[in-house]
Residue, then its C-alpha position, 0 to 999 in steps of 0.5 A: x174393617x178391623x181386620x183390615x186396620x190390625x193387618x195395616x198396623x202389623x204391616x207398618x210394624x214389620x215395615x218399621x223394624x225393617x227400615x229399623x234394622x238396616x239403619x247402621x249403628x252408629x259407633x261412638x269412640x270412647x276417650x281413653x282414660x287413664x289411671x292416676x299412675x299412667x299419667x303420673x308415669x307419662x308426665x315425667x317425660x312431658x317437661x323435657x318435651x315441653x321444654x324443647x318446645x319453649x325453646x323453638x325460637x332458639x332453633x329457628x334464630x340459629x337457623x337464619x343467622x345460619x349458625x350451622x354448628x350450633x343448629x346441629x349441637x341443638x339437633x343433637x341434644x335437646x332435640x334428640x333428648x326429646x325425641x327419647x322423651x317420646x320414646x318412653x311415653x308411647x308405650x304408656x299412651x292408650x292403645x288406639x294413639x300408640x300408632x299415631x305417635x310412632x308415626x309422629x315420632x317417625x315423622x319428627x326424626x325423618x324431619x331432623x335428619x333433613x334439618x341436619x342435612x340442611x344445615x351441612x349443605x347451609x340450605x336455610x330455607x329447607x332448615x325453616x320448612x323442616x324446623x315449622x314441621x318439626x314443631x308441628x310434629x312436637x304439637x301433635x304429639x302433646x295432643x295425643x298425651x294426657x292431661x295432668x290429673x290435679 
């Protein structure tokens, strides 16, 4: 009887290091951090992408009453100018989000180019369904960039 009971314990041991070992880890995402120089370093450009973003109702105003000039002069500056904000910051962004905000980058320069389209051909409701994603674009890649540190 107790040889029968320590071969049913070593075979409930073997069968639960079996069931054990085909269990897949599960892989947990560490957050990125950062050093109090790399956000200092990311957050001189993060106002000038900031405040382009406070001025979306400025964009949006000029598209519906279809002033096309000066959509196009906003395109071209602080848009533009924000868009090089971002260019300075990807480089300083954690390795696992750089991708992700070329990409978003990409996708906001896509979606001016089809504002400015918009805007020489006067078609205003392509200029607001670009300019909603273009905002969308600048949301998201604020997400991906590190708090202040205070």
């Amino acid at each position: 009887m107790v040889r029968q009971r320590s071969i049913l314990s070593l075979i409930f041991v073997l069968l639960a290091t079996f069931l054990i070992s085909c269990n897949s880890p599960t892989i947990a995402t560490v957050p990125p951090s950062y050093t109090a120089a790399e956000v200092a370093k990311i957050q001189e450009y993060v106002p000038g992408i900031q405040m382009v973003r406070d001025r979306s109702p400025e964009l949006q105003n000029l598209i519906t009453t279809g002033e096309w000039v000066k959509v196009g002069n906003f395109i071209h500056g602080p848009m533009t100018e924000a868009r090089l904000n971002m260019t300075y910051i990807i480089p300083n962004l954690a390795k696992q989000n750089q991708a992700q905000a070329r990409q978003i980058s990409k996708d906001l320069l896509n979606d001016l180019v089809k504002i400015d389209q918009a805007a020489a051909t006067g078609n205003t409701s392509l200029a607001l369904n670009k300019y909603q994603e273009v905002f969308a674009d600048i949301d998201k890649f604020l997400e991906l960039v590190p708090e202040k540190t205070t």
